[in-house]
C-alpha positions, -999 to +999 in steps of 0.1 A: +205-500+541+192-524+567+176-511+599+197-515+631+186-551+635+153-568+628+140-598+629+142-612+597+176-612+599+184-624+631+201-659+632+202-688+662+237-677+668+247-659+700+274-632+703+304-639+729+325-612+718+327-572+701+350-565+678+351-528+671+372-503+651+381-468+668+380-440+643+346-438+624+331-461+641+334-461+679+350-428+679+330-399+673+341-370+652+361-355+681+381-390+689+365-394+718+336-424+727+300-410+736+284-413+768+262-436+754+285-460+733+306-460+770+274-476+792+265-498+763+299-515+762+299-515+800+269-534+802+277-560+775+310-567+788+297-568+825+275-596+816+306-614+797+303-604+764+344-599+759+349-564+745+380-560+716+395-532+698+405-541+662+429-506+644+457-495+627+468-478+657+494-485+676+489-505+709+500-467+726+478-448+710+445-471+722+449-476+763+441-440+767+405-450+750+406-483+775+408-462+808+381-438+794+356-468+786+365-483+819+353-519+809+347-542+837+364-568+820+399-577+833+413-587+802+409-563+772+420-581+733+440-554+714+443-562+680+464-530+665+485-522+630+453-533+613+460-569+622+501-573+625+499-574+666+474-586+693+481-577+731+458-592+756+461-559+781+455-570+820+435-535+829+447-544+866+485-553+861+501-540+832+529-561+837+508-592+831+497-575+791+509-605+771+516-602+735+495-631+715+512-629+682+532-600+665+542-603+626+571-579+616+579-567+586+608-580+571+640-555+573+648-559+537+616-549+528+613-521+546+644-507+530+625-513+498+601-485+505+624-459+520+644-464+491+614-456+469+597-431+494+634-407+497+638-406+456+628-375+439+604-362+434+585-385+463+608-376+490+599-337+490+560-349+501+562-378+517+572-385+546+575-421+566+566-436+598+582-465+613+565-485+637+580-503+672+550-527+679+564-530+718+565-496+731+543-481+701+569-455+695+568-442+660+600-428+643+599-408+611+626-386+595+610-351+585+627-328+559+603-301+553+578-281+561+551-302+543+566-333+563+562-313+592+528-306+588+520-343+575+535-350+609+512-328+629+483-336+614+486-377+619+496-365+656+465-347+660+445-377+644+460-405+670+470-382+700+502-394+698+533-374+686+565-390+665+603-395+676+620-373+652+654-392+637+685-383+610+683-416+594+664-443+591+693-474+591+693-463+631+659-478+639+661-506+612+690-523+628+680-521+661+642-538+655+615-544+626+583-526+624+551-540+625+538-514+599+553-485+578+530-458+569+536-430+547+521-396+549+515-382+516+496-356+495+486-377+471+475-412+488+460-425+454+494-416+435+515-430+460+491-464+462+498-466+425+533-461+422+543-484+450+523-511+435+540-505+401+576-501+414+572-525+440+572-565+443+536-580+439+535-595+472+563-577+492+529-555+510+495-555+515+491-518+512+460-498+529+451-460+522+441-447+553+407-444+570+388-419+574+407-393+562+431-408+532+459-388+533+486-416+543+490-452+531+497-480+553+522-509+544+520-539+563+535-575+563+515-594+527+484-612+540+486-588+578+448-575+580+422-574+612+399-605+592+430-630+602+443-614+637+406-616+648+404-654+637+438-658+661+427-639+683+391-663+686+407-697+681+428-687+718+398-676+732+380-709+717+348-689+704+334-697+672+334-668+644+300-672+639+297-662+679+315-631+670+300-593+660+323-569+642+319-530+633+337-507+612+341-481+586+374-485+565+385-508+536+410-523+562+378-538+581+365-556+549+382-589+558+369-587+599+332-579+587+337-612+562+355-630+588+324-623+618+293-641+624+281-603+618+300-575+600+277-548+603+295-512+582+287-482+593+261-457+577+295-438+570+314-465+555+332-464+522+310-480+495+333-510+493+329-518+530+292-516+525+291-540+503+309-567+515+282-575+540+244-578+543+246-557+575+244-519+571+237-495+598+214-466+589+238-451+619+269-433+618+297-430+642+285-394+651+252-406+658+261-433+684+256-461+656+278-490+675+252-485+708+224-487+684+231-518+669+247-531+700+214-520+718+194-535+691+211-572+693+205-571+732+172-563+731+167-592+709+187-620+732+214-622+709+242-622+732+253-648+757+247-630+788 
């Protein structure tokens, strides 16, 4: 594992913007962002570094976390669904939030999966979660105790709770869902059977981070590494002006994509190997300030 930063490793490069992840990286065990991870991001983005949120939560679930941190920014980049949306949120007038791109899944498709999710013996522990990108409203049809305590336990995880309905059909013809995510029992078993029974191609398929007890289905080639590359080419910074943190195999392709992916300390072993850049800090010891601290110190940002 590399230290926080050093020398040896430091390029000519300077950083204009943050990309972070939220859960195991910038939030602590408890969901919630240290004191000290708060200032750090206050200073950088008071001195113009642009702040952005890159997760596979909904929009929703994330402003909470933007009027805790209180950036000085005006304009915060959301990228959310693990790459399928990106809101630029005015923190002054929400009715000035603009939607940069959103990429639906098609309807047919998502039929697909309920089909496959509500056969037996699948449908008596799993349940699914459909996603409306606009409002961040998520809709699931539960069954079951087990799919009621799938349900609580995701609710607890994001802090926000599900729209309970009879069927399905009701919410697929009224809009299409910028992810589908099903909570399961067995994530690994479900990963496998849906890539079996499935089209090749018809998702690009997640197991959830940290805690894999869900699998996320998103529109094929949806993922943070290409919303963050839209999200720079409007903002007209270079991806080499661009530091990126996280913790989940659905960061891989933003830490590839930055001028630095650094993985946390706590990252799965396939994160940490996609880049040079390892933290030997974990979310629960303040590890984005650290390395955020660390690249300051050394001039590495365009202040």
């Amino acid at each position: 594992m590399s230290a926080p930063v050093s020398s040896a490793t430091v390029a000519t490069s300077r950083f204009r913007l943050v990309a972070l992840d939220l859960d195991g990286t910038t939030l602590n065990q408890k969901h919630e962002v240290s004191l000290r991870t708060k200032e750090t991001l206050q200073r950088l983005s008071a001195n113009n570094v642009i702040i952005a949120i890159a997760t596979g939560r909904s929009s929703a679930s994330v402003l909470n976390y933007l009027k805790d941190l209180e950036l000085p920014q005006r304009i915060v980049p959301i990228i959310c669904f693990n790459g399928s949306c990106c809101l630029l949120v005015d923190q002054q007038d929400s009715s000035n939030t603009t939607v940069l791109f959103k990429d639906d899944i098609p309807a047919e498709h998502a039929r697909a999966l309920i089909a496959l999710v509500e056969e037996a013996p699948f449908r008596e522990s799993n349940c699914l979660q459909y996603y409306e990108a606009s409002s961040g409203t998520v809709y699931a049809r539960c069954e079951n105790e087990t799919h009621h305590e799938l349900l609580r336990k995701y609710a607890s995880l994001v802090g926000r709770e599900q729209t309970i309905i009879d069927s399905y059909e009701s919410v697929l013809s009224s809009f299409q869902s910028a992810k589908l995510l099903v909570l399961t029992t067995n994530a690994e078993e479900l990963y496998a059977e849906c890539s079996k029974r499935l089209p090749e191609g018809m998702f690009h398929k997640l197991i959830g981070s940290p805690s894999p007890f869900f699998v996320e289905f998103l529109k094929p080639d949806n993922h943070k590494g290409i919303a963050l590359q839209k999200l720079c080419e409007h903002l007209s910074i270079p991806m080499g002006e661009v530091v990126a943190m996280g913790d989940g195999s659905n960061d891989i392709e933003m830490l590839t994509a930055a001028g630095r992916g650094v993985a946390m300390v706590n990252a799965k072993s396939d994160v940490k190997a996609c880049t040079p850049y390892v933290s030997e800090f974990s979310n629960e010891e303040d590890g984005v300030a650290i390395e955020l601290d660390s690249l300051e110190a050394l001039g590495r940002f365009s202040l």
